[in-house]
C-alpha positions as a printed Julia matrix, in Angstrom:
629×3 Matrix{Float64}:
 106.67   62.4    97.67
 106.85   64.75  100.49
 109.61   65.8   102.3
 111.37   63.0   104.41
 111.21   65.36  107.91
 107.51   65.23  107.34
 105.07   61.81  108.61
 106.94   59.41  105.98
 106.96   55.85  106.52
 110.18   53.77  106.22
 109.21   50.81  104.01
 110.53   48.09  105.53
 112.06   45.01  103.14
 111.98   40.97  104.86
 115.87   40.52  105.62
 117.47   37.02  105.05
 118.5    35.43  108.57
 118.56   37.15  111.36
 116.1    38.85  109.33
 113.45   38.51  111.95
 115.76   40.83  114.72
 117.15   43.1   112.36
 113.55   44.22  110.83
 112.35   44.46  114.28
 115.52   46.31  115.39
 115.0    49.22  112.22
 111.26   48.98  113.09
 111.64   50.26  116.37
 114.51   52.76  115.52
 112.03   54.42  112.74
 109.79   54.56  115.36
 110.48   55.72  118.15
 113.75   57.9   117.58
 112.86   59.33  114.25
 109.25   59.32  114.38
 108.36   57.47  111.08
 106.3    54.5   110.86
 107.61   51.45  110.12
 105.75   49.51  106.99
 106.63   45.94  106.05
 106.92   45.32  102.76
 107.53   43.32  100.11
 110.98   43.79   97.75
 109.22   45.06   94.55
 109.3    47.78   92.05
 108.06   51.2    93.99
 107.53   49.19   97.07
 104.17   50.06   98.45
 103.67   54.12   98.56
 105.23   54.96   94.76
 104.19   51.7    93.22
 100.21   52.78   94.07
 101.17   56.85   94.33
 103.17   57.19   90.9
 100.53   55.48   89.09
  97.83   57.3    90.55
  99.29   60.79   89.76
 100.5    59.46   86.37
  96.5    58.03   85.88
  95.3    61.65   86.83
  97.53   63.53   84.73
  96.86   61.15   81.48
  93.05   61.58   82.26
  92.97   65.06   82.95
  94.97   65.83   79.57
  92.24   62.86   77.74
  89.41   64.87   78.77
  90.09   68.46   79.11
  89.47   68.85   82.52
  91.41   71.82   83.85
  94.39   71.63   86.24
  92.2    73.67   89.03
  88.97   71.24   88.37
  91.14   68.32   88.68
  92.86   69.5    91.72
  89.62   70.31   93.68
  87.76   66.97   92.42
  90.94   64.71   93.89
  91.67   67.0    96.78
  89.66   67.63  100.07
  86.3    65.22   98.64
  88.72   62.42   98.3
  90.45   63.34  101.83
  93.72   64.27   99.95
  95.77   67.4   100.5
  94.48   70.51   99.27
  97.79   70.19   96.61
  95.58   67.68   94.38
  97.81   66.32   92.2
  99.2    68.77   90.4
  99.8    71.08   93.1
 102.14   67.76   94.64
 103.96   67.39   91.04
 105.19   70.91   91.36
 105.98   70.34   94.92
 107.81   67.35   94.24
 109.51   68.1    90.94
 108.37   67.38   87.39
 111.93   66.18   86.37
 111.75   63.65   88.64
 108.78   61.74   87.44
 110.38   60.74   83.65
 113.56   59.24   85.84
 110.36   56.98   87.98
 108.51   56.41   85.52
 111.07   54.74   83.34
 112.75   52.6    86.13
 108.76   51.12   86.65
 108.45   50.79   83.16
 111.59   48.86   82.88
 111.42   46.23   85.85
 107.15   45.87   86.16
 106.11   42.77   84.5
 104.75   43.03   80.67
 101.03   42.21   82.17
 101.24   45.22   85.19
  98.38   47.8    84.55
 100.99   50.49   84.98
 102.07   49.99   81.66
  98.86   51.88   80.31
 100.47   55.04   81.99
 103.75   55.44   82.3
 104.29   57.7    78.97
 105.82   60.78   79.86
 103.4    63.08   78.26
 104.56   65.46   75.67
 103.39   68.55   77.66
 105.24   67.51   80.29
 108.44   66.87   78.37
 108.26   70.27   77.15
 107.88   72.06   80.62
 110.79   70.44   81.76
 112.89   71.28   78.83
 112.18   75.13   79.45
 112.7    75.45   82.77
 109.2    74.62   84.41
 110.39   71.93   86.97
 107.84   72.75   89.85
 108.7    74.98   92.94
 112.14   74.61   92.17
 111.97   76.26   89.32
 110.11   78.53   87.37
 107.1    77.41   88.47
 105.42   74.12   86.6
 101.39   73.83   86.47
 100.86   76.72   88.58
 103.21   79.77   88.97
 103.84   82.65   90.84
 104.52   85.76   88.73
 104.8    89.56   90.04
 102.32   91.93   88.15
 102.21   95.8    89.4
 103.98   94.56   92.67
 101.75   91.94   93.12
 102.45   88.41   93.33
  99.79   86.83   91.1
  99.19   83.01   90.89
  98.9    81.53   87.2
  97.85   78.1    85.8
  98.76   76.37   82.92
  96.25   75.73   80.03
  96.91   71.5    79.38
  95.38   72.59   75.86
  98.0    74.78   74.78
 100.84   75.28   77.33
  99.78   78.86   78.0
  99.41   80.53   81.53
  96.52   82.56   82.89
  95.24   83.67   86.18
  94.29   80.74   88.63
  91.26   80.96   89.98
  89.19   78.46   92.55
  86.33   76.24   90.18
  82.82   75.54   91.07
  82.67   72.42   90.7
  78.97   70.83   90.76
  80.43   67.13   91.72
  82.87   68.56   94.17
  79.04   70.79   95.84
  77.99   67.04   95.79
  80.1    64.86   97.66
  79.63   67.67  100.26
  76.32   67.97  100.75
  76.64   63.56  100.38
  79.89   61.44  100.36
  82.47   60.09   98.11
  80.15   58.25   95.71
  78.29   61.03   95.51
  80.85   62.66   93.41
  81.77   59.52   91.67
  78.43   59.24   90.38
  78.16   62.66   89.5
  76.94   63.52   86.43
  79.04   65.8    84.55
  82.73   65.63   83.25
  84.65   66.16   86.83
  82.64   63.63   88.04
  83.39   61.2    85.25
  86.84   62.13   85.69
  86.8    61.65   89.79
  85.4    58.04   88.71
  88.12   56.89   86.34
  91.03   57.74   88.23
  89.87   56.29   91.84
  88.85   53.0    89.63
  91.99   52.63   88.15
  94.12   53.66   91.23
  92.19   51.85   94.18
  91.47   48.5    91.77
  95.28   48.84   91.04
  95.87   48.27   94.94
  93.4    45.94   95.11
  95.38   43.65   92.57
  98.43   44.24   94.29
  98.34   42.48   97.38
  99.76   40.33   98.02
 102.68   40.96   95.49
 103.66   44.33   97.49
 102.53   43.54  100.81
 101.09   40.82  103.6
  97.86   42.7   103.86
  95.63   46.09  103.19
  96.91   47.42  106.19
 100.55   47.67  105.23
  99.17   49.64  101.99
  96.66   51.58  103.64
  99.42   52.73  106.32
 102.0    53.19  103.96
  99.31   55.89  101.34
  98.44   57.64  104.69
 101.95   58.05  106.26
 104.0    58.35  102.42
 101.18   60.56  100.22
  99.04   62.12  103.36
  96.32   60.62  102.21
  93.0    60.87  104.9
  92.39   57.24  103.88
  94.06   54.43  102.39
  92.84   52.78   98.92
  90.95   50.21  101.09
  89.44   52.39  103.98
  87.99   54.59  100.23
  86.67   51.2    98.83
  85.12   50.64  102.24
  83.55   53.88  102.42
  82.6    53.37   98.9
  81.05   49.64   99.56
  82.93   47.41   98.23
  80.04   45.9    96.49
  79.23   49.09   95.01
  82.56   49.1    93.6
  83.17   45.87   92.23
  79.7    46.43   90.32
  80.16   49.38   88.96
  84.21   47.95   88.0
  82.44   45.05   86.03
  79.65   47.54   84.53
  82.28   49.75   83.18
  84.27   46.59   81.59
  87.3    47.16   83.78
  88.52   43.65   86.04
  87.45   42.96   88.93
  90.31   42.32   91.58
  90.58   38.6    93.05
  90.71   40.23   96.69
  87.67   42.63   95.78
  85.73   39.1    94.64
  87.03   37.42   98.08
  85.05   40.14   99.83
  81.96   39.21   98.6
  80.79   42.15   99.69
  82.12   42.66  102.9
  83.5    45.43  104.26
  87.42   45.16  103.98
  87.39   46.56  107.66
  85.18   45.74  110.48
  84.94   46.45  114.15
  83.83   43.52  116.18
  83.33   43.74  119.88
  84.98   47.29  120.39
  88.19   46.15  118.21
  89.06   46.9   114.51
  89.33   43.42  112.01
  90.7    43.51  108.63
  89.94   41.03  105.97
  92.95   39.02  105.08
  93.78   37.59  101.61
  92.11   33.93  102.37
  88.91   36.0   103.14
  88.79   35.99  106.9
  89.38   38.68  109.3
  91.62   39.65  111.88
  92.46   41.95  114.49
  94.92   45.0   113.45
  97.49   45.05  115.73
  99.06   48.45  117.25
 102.42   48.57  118.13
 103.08   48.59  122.03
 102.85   52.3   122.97
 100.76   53.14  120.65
  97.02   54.57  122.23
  94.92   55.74  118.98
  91.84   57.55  119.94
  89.97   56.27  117.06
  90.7    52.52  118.87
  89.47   53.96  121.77
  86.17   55.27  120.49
  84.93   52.33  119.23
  85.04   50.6   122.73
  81.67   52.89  123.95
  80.35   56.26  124.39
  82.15   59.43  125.54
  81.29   60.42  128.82
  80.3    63.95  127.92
  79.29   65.3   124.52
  78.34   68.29  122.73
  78.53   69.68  118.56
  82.15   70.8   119.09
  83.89   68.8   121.49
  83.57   65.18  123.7
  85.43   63.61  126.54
  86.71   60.16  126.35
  87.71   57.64  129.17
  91.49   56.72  128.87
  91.18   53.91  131.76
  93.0    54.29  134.41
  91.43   57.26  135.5
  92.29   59.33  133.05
  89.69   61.01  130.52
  90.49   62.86  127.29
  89.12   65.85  125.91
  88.85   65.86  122.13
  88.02   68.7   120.13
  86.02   67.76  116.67
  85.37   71.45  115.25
  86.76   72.93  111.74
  90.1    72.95  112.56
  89.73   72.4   115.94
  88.58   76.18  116.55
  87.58   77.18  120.03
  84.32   78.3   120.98
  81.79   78.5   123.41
  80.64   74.64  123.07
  84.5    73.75  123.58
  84.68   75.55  126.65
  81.41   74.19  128.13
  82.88   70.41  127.13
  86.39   71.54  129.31
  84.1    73.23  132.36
  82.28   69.99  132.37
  85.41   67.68  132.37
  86.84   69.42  135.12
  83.5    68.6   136.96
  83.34   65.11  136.31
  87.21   64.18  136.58
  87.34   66.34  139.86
  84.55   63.62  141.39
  85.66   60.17  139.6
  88.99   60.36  137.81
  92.58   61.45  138.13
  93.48   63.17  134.79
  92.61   64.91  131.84
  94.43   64.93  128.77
  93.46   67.28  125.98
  94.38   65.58  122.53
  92.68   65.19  119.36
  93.61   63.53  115.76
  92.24   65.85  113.74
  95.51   67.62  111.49
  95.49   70.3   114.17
  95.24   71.1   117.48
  93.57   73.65  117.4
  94.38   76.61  114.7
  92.57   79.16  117.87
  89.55   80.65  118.29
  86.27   80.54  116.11
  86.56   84.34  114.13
  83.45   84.05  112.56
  81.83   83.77  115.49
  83.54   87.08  117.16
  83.12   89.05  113.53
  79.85   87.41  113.47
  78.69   89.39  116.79
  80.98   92.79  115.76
  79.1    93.48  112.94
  75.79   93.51  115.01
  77.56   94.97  117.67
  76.91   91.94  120.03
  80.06   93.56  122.37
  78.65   92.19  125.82
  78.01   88.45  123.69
  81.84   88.97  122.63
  83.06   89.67  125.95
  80.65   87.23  128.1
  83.15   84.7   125.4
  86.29   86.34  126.08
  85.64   86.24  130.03
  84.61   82.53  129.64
  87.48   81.35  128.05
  89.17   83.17  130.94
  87.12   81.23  133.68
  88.1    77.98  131.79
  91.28   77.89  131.06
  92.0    78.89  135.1
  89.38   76.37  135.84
  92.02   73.77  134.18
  95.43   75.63  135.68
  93.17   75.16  139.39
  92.12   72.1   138.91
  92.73   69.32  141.91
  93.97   66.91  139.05
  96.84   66.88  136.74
  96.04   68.29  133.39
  98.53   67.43  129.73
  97.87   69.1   126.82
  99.24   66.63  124.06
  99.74   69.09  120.69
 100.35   68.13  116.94
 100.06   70.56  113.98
  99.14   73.7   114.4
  98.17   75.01  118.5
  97.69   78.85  117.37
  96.03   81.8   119.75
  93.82   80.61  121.97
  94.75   77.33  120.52
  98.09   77.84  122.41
  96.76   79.44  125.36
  95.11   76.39  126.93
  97.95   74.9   126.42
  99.82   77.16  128.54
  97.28   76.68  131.08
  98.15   73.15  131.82
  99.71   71.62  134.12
 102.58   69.57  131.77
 102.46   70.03  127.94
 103.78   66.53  125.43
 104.12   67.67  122.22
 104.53   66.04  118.93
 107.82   66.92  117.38
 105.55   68.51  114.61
 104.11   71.15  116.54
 103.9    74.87  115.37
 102.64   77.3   118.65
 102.64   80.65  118.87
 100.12   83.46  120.09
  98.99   85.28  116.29
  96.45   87.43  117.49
  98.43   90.77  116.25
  97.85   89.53  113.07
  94.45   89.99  113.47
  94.52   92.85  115.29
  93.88   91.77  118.98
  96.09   90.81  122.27
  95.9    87.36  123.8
  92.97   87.54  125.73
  92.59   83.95  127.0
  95.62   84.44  129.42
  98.19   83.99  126.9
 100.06   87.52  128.1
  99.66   86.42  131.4
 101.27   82.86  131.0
 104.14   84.05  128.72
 104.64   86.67  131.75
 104.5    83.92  134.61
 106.89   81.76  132.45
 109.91   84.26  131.57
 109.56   85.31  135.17
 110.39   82.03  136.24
 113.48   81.91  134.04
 116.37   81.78  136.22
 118.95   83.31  133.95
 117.32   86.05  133.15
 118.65   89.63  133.6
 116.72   91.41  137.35
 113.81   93.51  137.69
 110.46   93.37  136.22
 111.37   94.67  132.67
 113.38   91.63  131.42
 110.19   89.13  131.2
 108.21   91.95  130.08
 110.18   92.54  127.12
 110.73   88.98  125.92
 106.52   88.53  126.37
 106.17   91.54  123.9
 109.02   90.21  121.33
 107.0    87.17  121.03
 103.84   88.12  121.32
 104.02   91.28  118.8
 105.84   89.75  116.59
 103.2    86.86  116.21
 106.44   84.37  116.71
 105.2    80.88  116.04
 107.49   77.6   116.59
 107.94   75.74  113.93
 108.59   72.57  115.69
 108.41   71.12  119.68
 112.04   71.53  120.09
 112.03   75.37  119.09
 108.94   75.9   121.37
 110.72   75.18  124.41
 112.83   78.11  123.55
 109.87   80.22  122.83
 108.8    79.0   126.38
 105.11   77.7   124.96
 106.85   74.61  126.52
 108.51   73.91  129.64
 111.64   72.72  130.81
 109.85   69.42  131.88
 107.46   68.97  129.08
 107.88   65.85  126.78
 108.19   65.44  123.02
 106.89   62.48  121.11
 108.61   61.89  117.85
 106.01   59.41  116.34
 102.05   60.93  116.38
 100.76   57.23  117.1
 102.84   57.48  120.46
 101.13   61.08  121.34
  98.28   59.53  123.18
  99.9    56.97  125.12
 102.9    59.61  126.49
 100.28   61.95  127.59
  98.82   59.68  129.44
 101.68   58.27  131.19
 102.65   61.55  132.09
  99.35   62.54  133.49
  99.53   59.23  135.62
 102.96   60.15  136.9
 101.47   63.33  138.09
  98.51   62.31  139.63
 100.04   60.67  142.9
  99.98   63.63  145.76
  99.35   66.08  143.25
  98.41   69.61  143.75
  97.38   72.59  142.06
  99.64   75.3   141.43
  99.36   78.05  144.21
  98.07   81.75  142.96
 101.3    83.96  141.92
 101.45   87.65  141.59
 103.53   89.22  138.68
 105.54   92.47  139.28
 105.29   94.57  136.55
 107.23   97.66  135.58
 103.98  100.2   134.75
 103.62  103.34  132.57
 107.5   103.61  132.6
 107.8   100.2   130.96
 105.07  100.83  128.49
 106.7   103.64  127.3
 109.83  101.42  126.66
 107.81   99.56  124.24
 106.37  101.96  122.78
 109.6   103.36  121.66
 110.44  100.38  120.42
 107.19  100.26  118.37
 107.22  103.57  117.03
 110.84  102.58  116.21
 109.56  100.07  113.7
 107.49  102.11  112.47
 109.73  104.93  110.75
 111.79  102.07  109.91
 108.85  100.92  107.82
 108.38   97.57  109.48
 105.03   98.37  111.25
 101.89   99.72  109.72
  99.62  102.26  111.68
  97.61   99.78  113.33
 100.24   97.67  113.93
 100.98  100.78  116.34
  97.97  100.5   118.15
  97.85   96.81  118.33
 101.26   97.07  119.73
 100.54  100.29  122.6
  97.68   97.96  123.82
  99.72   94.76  124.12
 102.52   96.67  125.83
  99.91   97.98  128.43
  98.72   95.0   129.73
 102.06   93.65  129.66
 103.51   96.47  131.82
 100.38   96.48  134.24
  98.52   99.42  132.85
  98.58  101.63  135.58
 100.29   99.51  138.35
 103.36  100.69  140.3
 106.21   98.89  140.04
 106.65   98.42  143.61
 103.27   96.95  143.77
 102.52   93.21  142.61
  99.49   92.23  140.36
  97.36   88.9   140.87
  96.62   86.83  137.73
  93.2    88.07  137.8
  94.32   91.84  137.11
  96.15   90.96  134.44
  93.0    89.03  133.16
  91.28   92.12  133.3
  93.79   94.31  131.44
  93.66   91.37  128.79
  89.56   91.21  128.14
  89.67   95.46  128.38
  92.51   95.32  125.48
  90.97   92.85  123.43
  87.31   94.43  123.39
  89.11   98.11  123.06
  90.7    96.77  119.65
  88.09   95.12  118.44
  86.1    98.01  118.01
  88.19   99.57  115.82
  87.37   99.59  112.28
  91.28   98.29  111.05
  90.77   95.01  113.46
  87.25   93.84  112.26
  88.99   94.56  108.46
  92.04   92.58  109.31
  89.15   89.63  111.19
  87.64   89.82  107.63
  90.59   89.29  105.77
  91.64   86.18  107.52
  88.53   84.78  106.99
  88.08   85.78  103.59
  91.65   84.34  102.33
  93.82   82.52  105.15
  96.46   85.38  105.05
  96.88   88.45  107.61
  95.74   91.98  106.6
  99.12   94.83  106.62
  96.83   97.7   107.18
């Protein structure tokens, strides 16, 4: 399962008398001070999230090794089309541990009842057995269905054959059924045509009519499971919310075609969806057949709740603004991983129109896995390679304008982060007026690592906000050189807590353990703002000029004889350390926030020109990874 400091849910068992209090009382602990859900449950083998996960990796595996299907194949068919992580399932054995499952598997096999469907699938296959006994545990070890070796320096990822036992080079399958469910949906690939398709269909059968059959032995009701698959295995959607998006007629027919049973709670929905919204508010169908309303915890504000009450008040292909009530409105971003781009920035110049005539906040908050990972690359290598520079830089100088059309605002504005808040990501962040963060927040400014500066503000914020620190040593070098540490050394937090020491969050900014609460927080802070508030008033920033660049560019060069910086990281670093110093400013004259714009937008279109950037732009987009050239 995944690693206990990561989204899992504590399974909570019914407690003899005062059984009522003390569930509550661990409920609310789970919750709020450790940031885990809290999932009733029944006191049964597995409880909810291994009793439906074990068999369903155990179902994949025995499949997989039944019908040849390679680990890679099997991976991408029950990854990302299914809406689980991009591990698949044998990606999470290794991350788990293979010489764990044999210990699981025979505890299930010992105290499930003689009739339980597991029973079909809890052999510990002889492949398996035989990794473990050499070594090949998973991560831990020396690797299990995939491995890293080094070849000619390299590191080089390898697979293992389920055939034969043998490793070769891992490579990413086209996978016809997997091109399906894209261009359609999840039955699209489970009516697919072809071996991964007939695999995709047995193992989601078996696993999601083995949850089906379940309740209520493990829990009350679907929600409990569904909550505990999303919050224990990361799954997008719970075995019921796939069923529904399946039909569940669809399901139970094609169960009954293929001779497999047909769950009593599948028959009691007839049909029906085993989650409706009626009059704005989710319903789920309960075991006698009728439905009722999911309840959400107090403190807990889901945007997904509040969508289905209307229409956003503002809309466009990569972003829409949502009304909060009480006169707050929330800007969501919907793009591939929450990218900025131009249609993001038209949806925040917008919001700051309509909140500054009706409302009193703005919140910026989505629920997609991440903030916002920064801004759109392909669009900016897009217009490099047909040397669109004045279409690059009219984007540049926008993001700019909106991001200080936020900071100026006459209303509070919260920028409520979870996941990743990267580049420009984490500048708009720093443009706001308060920041609440989910304790699972990584932040930093990365654009070194592509070969650019910040140029969305985020050298001028880091600037304004170690120049404010009150402990720092005098003069106009000490926030100078802690901006360039961070910023050139692409420093990311790996969590809220170490983000306020990066200073991407302030000493007043919040941090929400549990992800449900995000919402809700943000909001209340943005209320408690709103009363009397006012914008921030225009600061200047004394910076130390030439002399100070040359400071850091000792320090760079430095690096570089030591080996730690390539060539262009030298010339990524001399024009960060200009606009950090001022460029051409005298120390005994003050900047405004606009100059230091400036120096930004001239830095980042100056680098961007340059052959080593646009390869390091490709790179990133072409494998995830930074280019060291």
């Amino acid at each position: 399962r995944r690693p206990p400091e990561y989204r899992c849910p504590v399974e909570l068992l019914p407690d003899p008398a005062p059984g009522p209090v003390r569930v509550a009382v661990s409920r609310a602990v789970a919750d709020r001070e450790v940031g885990k859900g809290g999932v009733p449950c029944h006191d049964t083998p597995g409880f909810i999230g291994n009793r439906i996960g074990i068999s369903w990796l155990q179902c994949a595996v025995s499949e997989a090794l039944a019908t040849g299907i390679s680990v890679e194949e099997a991976d991408a068919v029950l990854g990302r089309p299914v809406g689980i992580p991009k591990t698949g399932v044998f990606g999470l054995l290794d991350l788990v541990g293979l010489d764990l499952m044999p210990h699981v598997l025979a505890s299930m096999e010992q105290r499930l009842a003689a009739d339980d469907p597991f029973h079909a699938v809890f052999a510990v296959p002889e492949l398996l057995q035989k990794m473990i006994a050499d070594g090949y545990t998973g991560r831990k070890g020396k690797g299990g269905f995939y491995r890293l070796i080094t070849a000619d320096g390299r590191k080089v990822k390898e697979v293992i054959d389920l055939a034969d036992g043998s490793y070769g080079p891992a490579r990413r399958p086209k996978v016809a059924a997997v091109a399906a469910a894209k261009r359609g949906d999840l039955r699209a690939l489970l009516e697919h045509d072809s071996e991964a398709g007939r695999y995709a269909w047995r193992v989601l059968a078996r696993t999601l009519s083995y949850a089906a059959r379940l309740v209520p032995e493990i829990a009350d009701d679907i929600v409990a499971v569904d909550e505990a698959m999303r919050l224990g295995y990361n799954w997008s959607r719970g075995p019921f919310e796939l069923i529904d998006q399946l039909g569940s007629d669809w399901f139970a027919e094609r169960l009954a075609a293929d001779g497999m049973d047909v769950p009593k709670l599948l028959e009691t929905a007839a049909g029906r969806p085993f989650y409706r919204t009626d009059k704005g508010h989710l319903e789920f169908l309960g075991i006698d057949g009728d439905y009722r309303s999911v309840q959400r915890p107090e403190g807990v504000l889901l945007l997904a709740d509040v969508k289905r009450l209307g229409e956003p008040l503002a809309h466009n292909a990569a972003a829409s603004l949502w009304d909060l009530g009480d006169g707050v409105l929330c800007a969501e971003f919907h793009t591939k991983m929450n990218a900025m781009d131009p249609d993001i920035l038209a949806l925040l110049r917008k919001a700051v129109d309509i909140v500054s005539r009706d409302h009193r906040a703005l919140v910026l908050y989505n629920e997609g896995e991440q903030f916002s990972a920064g801004a759109n690359l392909g669009l900016v290598m897009f217009a490099a390679n047909v040397a669109a520079w004045d279409q690059v830089e009219t984007m540049v100088a926008e993001g700019q304008q909106t991001y200080q059309a936020l900071k100026r605002a006459p209303f509070p504005v919260v920028g409520a982060p979870s996941g990743l808040a990267l580049g420009g990501g984490c500048e708009v962040l720093l443009h706001c007026d308060a920041i609440q963060a989910h304790a699972e927040s990584y932040i930093g400014l990365v654009e070194v690592g592509v070969g650019v500066v910040p140029g969305w503000g985020g050298c001028k914020e880091m600037l304004l906000r170690w120049q404010r620190e009150k402990r720092r040593p005098g003069g106009p070098m000490p926030p100078v050189a802690q901006a360039f540490e961070t910023i050139s050394m692409a420093r990311v937090a790996t969590s809220a807590d170490e983000a306020r020491t990066l200073k991407f969050l302030g000493p007043d900014d919040g941090i929400t353990m549990n992800r449900d609460r995000l919402l809700a927080d943000a909001k209340a802070k943005a209320l408690s703002l709103a009363d009397g508030y006012q914008p921030p008033e225009p600061v200047t920033l004394n910076l130390p000029g030439p002399s100070g660049k040359a400071a850091l560019d000792m320090a760079v060069h430095g690096f570089r004889l030591q080996g730690k910086a390539t060539a262009h990281d030298v010339i990524v670093g001399d024009a960060l350390a200009g606009v950090l110093s001022g460029g051409d400013t005298d120390v005994t004259e003050d900047l405004d926030e606009e100059a230091v714009l400036t120096l930004e937008r001239n830095a980042f279109m100056r680098l961007l020109r340059t052959p080593a950037t646009q390869a390091r732009i490709e790179h990133m987009l072409e494998t995830g990874k930074p280019l060291r050239n």
